[in-house]
C-alpha positions as a Markdown table, in Angstrom:
| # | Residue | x | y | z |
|---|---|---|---|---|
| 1 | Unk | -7.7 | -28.9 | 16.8 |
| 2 | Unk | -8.7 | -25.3 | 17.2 |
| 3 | Unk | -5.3 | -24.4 | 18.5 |
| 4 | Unk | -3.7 | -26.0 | 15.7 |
| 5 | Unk | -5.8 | -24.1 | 13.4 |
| 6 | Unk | -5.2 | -20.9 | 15.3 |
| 7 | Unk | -1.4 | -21.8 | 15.5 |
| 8 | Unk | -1.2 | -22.1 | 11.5 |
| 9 | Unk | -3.1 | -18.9 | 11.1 |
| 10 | Unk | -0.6 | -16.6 | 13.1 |
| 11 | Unk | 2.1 | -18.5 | 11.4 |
| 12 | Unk | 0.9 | -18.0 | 8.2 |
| 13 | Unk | 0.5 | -14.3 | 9.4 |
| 14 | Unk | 3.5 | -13.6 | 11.0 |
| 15 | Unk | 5.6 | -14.8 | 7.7 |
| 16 | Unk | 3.4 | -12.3 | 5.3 |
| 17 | Unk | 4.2 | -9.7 | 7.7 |
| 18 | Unk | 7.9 | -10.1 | 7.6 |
| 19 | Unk | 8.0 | -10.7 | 3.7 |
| 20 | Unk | 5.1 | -7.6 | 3.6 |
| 21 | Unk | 7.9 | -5.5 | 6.0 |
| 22 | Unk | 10.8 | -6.5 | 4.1 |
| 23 | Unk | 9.3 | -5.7 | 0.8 |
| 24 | Unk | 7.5 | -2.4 | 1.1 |
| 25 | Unk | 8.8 | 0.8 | 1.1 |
| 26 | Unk | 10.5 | 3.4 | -0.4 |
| 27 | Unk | 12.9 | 1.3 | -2.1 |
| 28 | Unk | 11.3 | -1.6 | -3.4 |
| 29 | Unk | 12.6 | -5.1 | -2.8 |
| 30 | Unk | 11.7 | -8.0 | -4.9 |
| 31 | Unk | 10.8 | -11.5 | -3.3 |
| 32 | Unk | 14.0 | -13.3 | -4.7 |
| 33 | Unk | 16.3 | -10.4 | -3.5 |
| 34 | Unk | 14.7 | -11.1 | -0.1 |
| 35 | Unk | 15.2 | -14.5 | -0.5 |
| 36 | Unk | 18.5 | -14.6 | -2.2 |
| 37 | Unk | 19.8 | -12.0 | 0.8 |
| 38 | Unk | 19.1 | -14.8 | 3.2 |
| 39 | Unk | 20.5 | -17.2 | 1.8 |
| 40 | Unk | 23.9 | -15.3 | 0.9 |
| 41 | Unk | 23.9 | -14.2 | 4.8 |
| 42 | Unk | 23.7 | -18.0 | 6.0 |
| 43 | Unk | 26.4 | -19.1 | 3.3 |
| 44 | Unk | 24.7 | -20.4 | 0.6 |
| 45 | Unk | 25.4 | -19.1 | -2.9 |
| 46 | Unk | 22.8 | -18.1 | -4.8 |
| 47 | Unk | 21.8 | -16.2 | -7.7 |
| 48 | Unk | 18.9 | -14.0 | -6.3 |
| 49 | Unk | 21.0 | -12.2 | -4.2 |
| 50 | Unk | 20.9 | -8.7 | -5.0 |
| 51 | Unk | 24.0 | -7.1 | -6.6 |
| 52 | Unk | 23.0 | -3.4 | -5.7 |
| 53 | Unk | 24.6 | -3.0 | -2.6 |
| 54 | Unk | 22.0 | -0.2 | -1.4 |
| 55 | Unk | 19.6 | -2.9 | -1.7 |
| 56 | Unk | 21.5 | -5.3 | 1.0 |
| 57 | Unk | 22.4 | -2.5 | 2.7 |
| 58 | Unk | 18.7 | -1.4 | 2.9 |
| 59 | Unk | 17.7 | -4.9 | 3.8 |
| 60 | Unk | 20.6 | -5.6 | 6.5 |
| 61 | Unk | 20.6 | -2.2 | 8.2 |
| 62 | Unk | 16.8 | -0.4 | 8.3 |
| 63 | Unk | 14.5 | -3.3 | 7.4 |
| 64 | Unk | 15.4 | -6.9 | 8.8 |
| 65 | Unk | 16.5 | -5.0 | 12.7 |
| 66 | Unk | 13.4 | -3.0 | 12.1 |
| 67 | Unk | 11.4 | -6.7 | 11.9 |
| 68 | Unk | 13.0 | -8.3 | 14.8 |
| 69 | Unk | 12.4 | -5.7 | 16.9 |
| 70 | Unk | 8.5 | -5.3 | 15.7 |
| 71 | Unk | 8.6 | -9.2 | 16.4 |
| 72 | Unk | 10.0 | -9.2 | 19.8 |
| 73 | Unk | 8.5 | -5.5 | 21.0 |
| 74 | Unk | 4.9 | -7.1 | 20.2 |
| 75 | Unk | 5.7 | -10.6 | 21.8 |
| 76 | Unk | 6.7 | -8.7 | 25.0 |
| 77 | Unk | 3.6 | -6.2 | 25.6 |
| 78 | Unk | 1.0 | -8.9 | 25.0 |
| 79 | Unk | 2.4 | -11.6 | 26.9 |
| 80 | Unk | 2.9 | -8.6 | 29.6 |
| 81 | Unk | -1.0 | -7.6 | 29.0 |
| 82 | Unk | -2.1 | -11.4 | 29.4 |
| 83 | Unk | 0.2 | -11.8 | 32.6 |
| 84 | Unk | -1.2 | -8.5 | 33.9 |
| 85 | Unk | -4.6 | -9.3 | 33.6 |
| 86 | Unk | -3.7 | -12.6 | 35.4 |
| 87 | Unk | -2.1 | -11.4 | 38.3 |
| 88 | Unk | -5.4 | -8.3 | 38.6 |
| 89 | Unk | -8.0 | -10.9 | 37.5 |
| 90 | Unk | -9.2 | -7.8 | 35.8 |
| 91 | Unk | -9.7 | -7.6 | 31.9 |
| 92 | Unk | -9.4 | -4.3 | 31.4 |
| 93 | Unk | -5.6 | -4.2 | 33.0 |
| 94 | Unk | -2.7 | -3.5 | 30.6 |
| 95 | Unk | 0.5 | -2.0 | 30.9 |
| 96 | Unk | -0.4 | 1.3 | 28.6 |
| 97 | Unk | -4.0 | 1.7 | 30.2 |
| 98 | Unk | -2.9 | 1.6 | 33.6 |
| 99 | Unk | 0.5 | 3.8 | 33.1 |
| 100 | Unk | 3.1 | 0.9 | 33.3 |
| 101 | Unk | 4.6 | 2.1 | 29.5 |
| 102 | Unk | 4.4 | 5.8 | 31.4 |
| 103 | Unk | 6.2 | 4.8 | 34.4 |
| 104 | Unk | 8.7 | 2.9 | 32.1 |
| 105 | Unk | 8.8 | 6.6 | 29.4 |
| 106 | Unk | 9.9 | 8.7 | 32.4 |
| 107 | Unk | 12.3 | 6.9 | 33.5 |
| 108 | Unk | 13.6 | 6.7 | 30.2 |
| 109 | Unk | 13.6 | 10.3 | 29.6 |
| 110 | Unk | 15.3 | 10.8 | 33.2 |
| 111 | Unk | 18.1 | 8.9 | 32.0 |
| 112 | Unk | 18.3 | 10.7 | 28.5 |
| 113 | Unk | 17.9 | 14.4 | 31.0 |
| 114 | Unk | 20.7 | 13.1 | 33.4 |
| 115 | Unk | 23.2 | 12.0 | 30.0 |
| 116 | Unk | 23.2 | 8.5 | 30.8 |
| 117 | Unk | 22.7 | 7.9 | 27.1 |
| 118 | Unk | 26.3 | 8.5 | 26.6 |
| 119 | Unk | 26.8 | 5.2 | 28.9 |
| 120 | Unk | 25.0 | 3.3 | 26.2 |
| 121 | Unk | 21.5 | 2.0 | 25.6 |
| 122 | Unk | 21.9 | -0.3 | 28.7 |
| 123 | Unk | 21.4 | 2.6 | 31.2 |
| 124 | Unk | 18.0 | 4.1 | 29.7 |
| 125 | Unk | 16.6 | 0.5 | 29.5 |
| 126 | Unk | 17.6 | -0.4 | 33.1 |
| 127 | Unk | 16.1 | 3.4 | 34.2 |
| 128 | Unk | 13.2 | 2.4 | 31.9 |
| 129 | Unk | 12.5 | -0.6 | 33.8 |
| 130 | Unk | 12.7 | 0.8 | 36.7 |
| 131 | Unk | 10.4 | 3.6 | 36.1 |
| 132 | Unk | 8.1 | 0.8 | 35.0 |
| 133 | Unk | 8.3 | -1.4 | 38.1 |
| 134 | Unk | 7.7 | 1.2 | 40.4 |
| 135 | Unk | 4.4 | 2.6 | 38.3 |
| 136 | Unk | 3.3 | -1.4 | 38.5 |
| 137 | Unk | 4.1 | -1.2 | 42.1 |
| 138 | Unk | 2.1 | 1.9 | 42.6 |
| 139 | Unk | -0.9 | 0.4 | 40.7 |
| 140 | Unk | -0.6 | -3.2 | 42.5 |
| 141 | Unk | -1.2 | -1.8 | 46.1 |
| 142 | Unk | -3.1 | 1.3 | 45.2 |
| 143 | Unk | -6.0 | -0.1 | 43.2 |
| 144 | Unk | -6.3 | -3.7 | 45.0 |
| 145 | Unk | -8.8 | -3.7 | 48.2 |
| 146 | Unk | -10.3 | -7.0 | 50.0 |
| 147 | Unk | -8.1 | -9.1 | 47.9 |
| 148 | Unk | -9.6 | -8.1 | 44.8 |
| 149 | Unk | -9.6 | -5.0 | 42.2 |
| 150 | Unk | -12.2 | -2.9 | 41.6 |
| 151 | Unk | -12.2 | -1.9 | 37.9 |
| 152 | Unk | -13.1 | 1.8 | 38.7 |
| 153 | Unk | -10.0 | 1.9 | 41.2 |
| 154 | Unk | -7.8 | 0.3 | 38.4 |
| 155 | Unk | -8.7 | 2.8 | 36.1 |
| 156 | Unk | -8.3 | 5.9 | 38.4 |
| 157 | Unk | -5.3 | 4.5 | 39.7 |
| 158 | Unk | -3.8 | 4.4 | 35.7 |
| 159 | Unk | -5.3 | 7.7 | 35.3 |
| 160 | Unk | -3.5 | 9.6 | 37.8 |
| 161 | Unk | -0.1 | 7.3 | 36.9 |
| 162 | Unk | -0.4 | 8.3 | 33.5 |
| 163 | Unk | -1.0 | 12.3 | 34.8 |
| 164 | Unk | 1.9 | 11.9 | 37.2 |
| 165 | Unk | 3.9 | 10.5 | 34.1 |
| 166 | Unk | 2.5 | 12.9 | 31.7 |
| 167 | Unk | 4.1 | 15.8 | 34.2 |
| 168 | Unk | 7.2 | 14.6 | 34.2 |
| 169 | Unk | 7.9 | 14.0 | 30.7 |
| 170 | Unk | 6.5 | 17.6 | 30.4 |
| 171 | Unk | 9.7 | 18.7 | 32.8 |
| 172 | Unk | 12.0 | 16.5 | 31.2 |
| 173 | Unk | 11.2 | 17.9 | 28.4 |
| 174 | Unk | 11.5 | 21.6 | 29.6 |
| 175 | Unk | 14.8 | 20.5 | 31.3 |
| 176 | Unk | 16.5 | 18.7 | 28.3 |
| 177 | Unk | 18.9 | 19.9 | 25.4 |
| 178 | Unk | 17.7 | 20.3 | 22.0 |
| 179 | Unk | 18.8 | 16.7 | 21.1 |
| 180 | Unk | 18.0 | 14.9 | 24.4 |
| 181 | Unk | 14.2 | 16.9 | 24.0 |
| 182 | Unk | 14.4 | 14.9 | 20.1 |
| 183 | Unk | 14.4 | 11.7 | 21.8 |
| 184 | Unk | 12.3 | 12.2 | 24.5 |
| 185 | Unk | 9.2 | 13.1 | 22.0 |
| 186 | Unk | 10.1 | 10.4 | 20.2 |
| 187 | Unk | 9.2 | 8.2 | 23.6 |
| 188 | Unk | 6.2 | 10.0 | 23.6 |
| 189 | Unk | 4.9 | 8.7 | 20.1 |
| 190 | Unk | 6.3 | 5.4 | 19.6 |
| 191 | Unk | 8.0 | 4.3 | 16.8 |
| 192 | Unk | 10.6 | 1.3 | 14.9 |
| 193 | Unk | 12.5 | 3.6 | 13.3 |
| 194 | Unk | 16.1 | 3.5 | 13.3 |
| 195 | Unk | 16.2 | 0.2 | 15.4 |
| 196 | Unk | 19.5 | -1.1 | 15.8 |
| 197 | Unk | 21.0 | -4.7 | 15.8 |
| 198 | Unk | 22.5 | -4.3 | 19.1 |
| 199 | Unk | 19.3 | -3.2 | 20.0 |
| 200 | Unk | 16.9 | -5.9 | 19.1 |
| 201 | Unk | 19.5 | -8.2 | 20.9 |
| 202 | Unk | 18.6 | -6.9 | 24.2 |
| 203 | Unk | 14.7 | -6.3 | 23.9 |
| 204 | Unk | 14.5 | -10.2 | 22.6 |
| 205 | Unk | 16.7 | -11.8 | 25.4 |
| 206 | Unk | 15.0 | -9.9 | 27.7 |
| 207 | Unk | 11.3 | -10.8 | 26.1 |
| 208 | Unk | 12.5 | -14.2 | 25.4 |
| 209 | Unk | 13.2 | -14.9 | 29.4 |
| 210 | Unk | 10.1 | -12.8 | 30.5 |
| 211 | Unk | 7.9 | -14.7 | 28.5 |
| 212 | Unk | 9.4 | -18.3 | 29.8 |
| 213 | Unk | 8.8 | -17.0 | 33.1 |
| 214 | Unk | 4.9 | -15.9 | 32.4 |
| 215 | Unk | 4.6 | -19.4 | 30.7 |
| 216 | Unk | 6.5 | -21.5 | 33.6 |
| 217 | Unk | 4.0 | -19.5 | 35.9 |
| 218 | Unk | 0.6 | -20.3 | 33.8 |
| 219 | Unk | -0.8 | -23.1 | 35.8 |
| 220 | Unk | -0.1 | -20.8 | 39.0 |
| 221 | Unk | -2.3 | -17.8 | 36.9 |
| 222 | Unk | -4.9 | -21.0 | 36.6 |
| 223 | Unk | -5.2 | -21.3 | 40.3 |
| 224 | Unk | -5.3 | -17.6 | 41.3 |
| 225 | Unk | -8.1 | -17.4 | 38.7 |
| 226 | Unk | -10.2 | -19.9 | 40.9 |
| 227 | Unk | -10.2 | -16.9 | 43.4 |
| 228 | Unk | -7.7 | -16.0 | 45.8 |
| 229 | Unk | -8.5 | -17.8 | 49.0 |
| 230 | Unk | -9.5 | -21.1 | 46.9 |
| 231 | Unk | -6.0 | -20.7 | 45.3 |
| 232 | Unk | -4.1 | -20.3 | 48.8 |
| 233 | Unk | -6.3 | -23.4 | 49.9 |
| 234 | Unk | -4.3 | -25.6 | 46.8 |
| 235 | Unk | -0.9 | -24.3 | 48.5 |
| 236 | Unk | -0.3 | -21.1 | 46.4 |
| 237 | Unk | 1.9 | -18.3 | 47.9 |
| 238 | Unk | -0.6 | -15.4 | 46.3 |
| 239 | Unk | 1.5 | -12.5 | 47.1 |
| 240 | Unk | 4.9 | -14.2 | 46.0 |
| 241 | Unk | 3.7 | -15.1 | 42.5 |
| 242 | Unk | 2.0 | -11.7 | 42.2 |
| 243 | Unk | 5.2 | -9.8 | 42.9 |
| 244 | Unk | 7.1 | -11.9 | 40.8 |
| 245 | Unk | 4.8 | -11.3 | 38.2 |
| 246 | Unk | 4.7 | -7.7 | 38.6 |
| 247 | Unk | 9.2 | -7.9 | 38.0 |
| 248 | Unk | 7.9 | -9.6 | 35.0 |
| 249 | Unk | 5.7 | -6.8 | 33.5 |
| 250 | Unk | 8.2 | -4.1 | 34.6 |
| 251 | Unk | 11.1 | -6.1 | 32.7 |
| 252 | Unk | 8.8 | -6.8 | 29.4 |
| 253 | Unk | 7.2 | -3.2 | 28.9 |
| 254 | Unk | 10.4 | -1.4 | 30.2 |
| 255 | Unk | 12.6 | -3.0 | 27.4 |
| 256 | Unk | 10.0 | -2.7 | 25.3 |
| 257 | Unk | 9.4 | 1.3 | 26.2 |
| 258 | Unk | 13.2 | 2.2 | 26.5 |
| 259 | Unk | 14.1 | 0.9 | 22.6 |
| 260 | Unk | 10.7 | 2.1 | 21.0 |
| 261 | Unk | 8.7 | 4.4 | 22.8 |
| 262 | Unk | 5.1 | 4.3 | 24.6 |
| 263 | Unk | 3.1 | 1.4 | 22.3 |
| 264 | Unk | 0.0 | 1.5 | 24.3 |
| 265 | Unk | -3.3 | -1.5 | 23.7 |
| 266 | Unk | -0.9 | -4.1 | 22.0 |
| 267 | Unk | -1.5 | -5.9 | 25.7 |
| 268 | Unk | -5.3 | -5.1 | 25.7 |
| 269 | Unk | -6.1 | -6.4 | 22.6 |
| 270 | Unk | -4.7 | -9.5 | 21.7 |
| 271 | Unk | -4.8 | -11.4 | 24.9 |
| 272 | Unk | -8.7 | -10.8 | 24.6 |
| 273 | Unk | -8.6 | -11.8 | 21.3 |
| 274 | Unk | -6.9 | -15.2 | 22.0 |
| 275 | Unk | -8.8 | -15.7 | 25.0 |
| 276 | Unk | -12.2 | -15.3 | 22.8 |
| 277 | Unk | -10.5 | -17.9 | 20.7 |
| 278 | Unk | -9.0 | -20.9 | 23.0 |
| 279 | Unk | -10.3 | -20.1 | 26.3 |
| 280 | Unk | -8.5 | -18.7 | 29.5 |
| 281 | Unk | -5.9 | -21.9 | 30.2 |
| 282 | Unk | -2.4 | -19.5 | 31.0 |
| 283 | Unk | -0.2 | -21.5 | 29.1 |
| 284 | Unk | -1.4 | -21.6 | 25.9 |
| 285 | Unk | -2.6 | -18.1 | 26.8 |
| 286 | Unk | 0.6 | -16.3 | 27.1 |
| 287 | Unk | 2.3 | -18.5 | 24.3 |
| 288 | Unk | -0.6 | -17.5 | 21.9 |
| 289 | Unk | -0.5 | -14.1 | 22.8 |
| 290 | Unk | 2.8 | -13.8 | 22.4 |
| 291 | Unk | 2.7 | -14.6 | 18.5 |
| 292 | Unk | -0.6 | -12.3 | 18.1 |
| 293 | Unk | 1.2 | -9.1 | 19.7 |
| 294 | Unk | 4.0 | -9.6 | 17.1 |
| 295 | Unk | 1.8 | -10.2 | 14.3 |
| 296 | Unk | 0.2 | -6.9 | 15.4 |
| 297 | Unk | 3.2 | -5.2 | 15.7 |
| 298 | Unk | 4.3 | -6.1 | 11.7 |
| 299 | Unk | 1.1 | -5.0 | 10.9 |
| 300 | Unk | 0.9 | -1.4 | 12.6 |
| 301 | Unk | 4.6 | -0.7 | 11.6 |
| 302 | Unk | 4.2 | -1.6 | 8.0 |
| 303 | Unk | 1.1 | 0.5 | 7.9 |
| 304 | Unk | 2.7 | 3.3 | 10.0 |
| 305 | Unk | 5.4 | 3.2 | 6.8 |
| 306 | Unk | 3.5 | 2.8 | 3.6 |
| 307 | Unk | -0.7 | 4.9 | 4.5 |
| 308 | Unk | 1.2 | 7.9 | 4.0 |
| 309 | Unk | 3.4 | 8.1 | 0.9 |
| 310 | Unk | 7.0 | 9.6 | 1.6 |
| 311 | Unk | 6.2 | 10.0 | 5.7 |
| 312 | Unk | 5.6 | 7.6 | 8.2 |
| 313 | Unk | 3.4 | 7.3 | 11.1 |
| 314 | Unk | 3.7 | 6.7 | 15.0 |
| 315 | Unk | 3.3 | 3.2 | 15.4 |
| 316 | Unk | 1.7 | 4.6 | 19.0 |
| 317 | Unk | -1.2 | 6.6 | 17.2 |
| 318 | Unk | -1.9 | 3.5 | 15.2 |
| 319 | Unk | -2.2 | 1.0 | 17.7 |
| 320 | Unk | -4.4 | 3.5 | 19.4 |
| 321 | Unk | -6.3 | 3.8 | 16.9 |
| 322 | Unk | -7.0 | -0.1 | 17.4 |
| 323 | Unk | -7.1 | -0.2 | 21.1 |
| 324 | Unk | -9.0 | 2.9 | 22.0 |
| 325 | Unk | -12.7 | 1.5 | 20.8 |
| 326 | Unk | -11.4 | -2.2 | 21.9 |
| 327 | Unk | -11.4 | -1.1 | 25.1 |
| 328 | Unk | -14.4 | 1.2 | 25.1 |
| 329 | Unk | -16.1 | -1.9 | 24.1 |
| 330 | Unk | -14.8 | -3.9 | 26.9 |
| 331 | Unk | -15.9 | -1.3 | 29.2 |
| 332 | Unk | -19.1 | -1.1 | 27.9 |
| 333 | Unk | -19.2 | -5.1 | 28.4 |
| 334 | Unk | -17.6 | -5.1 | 31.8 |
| 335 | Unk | -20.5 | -2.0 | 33.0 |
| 336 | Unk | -23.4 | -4.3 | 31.3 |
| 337 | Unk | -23.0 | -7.3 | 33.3 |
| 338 | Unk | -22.4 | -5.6 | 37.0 |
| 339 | Unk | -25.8 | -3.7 | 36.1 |
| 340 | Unk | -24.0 | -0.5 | 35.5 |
| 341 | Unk | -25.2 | 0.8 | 31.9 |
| 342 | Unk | -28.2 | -0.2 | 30.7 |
């Protein structure tokens, strides 16, 4: 019953953040215009359908890409901050914590110094996701010890990724051109503007797969989270679903990180928040998760375009904003019960 009632509840949310999305803004949009767009697009005449063609053009080229790619953007960094904390058994892991969105930046902005760009968008999000494997790597053999991970290593261990990272965006940015150094500050911040059709095509197949696989693995998470040697015991090959899970994260936050920037505690917070609200069962988890990361999403990127009159935010700072004392919280939480902080 309660996931039914949770279920409803991001439905009902993730439909009054599209309508919400598609019509605020500069240009105002009325609901039957929305509506009446639709309806046109899928063949079905109609009299709502707007006659000003800056209207549909508004609709059909900034606003309903710009949607999607909030939708599928948030669906892939929480499902890839719920698989992360699986495969850690760790809480506090996330790809924008422990410099997996960093990892996927730089390689980003390597392809952007080098002029891949000019090969298409293809080539920045395949560096991107490599740059993000390899920072997952990194923080996968680096911060685990005795078969587990010590939160203090973890963090440490995203702390220096994120300085290494930091540096080489820094470069990248001394290195670059006046329109390559554009785009990589634009990494830097994080942001849905400008997303394109072709665009959103790629970041939802790819978050589309990656989350079947997280799902498809979530009775596998259930066993590893009865401890590793009790899940090797039931016949599960630790170190094979781990790695598989790390190609996961890398391929979710690097498409993620190559279309729109460095969104950092979409992964954090939602997978805790679902978790506080149907228990830790993978499945249901990830699925769940999923749905709240891309009603976050809508929600940042239509405040990031409408709190400021005539400017608009980075989605990054905003999200941020959220994350930063979610996490100091769960720090706090995490030091109470090992005795750390009175």
């Amino acid at each position: 019953m309660k996931r039914v009632v949770v279920g409803l509840s991001l439905a009902a949310l993730l439909i009054a953040g599209i309508l919400g999305s598609a019509l605020l803004g500069q240009l105002p949009v009325q609901p039957t215009e929305v509506i009446g767009s639709l309806l046109r697009a899928v063949g079905i005449p109609n009299d709502w359908a707007p006659d000003d063609p800056i209207i549909e053009s508004a609709l059909w080229i900034v606003r309903f890409p710009r949607i999607l790619m909030a939708i599928v953007v948030g669906a892939a960094l929480a499902a890839a901050g719920a698989v992360m904390q699986a495969i850690f058994g760790n809480p506090l892991a996330e790809p924008g914590v422990v410099g997996v969105s960093s990892g996927a930046a730089l390689g980003a902005a390597t392809a952007i110094v080098l002029g891949l760009s000019a090969f298409g968008d293809y080539a920045i999000a395949l560096f991107a996701f490599v740059g993000g494997l390899l920072a997952t790597l990194l923080v996968y053999f680096v911060s685990r010890a005795n078969g587990r991970t010590e939160v203090v290593t973890l963090l440490l261990t995203g702390i220096a990724v994120n300085a290494f990272a930091s540096a080489g965006l820094a470069f990248a940015l001394f290195a670059a051109s006046t329109a390559s150094r554009e785009q990589i500050i634009f990494w830097q911040l994080g942001s849905l503007n400008g997303a394109l059709w072709n665009e959103v095509l790629v970041v939802a197949v790819v978050a589309v797969i990656g989350v079947a696989v997280a799902v498809l693995l979530g009775r596998r998470y259930d066993l590893l989270s009865l401890g590793e040697r009790n899940a090797r015991h039931l016949g599960l090959d630790v170190e094979r679903l781990r790695l598989v899970s790390i190609v996961v994260v890398a391929l979710l936050t690097g498409v993620a990180v190559a279309f729109v920037g460095i969104i950092a505690f979409v992964g954090l917070v939602v997978p805790h928040v679902v978790r506080m609200l149907l228990g830790p069962q993978h499945r249901s988890l990830i699925v769940y998760s999923a749905f709240g990361g891309a009603v976050l999403m809508l929600a940042a990127d239509l405040l990031a375009r409408t709190i400021v009159p005539g400017a608009e935010l980075p989605i990054g700072m905003l999200t941020s904003l959220v994350g930063g004392p979610f996490f100091f919280f769960l720090l706090w939480r995490q030091r109470r019960r090992s005795g750390g902080w009175a």
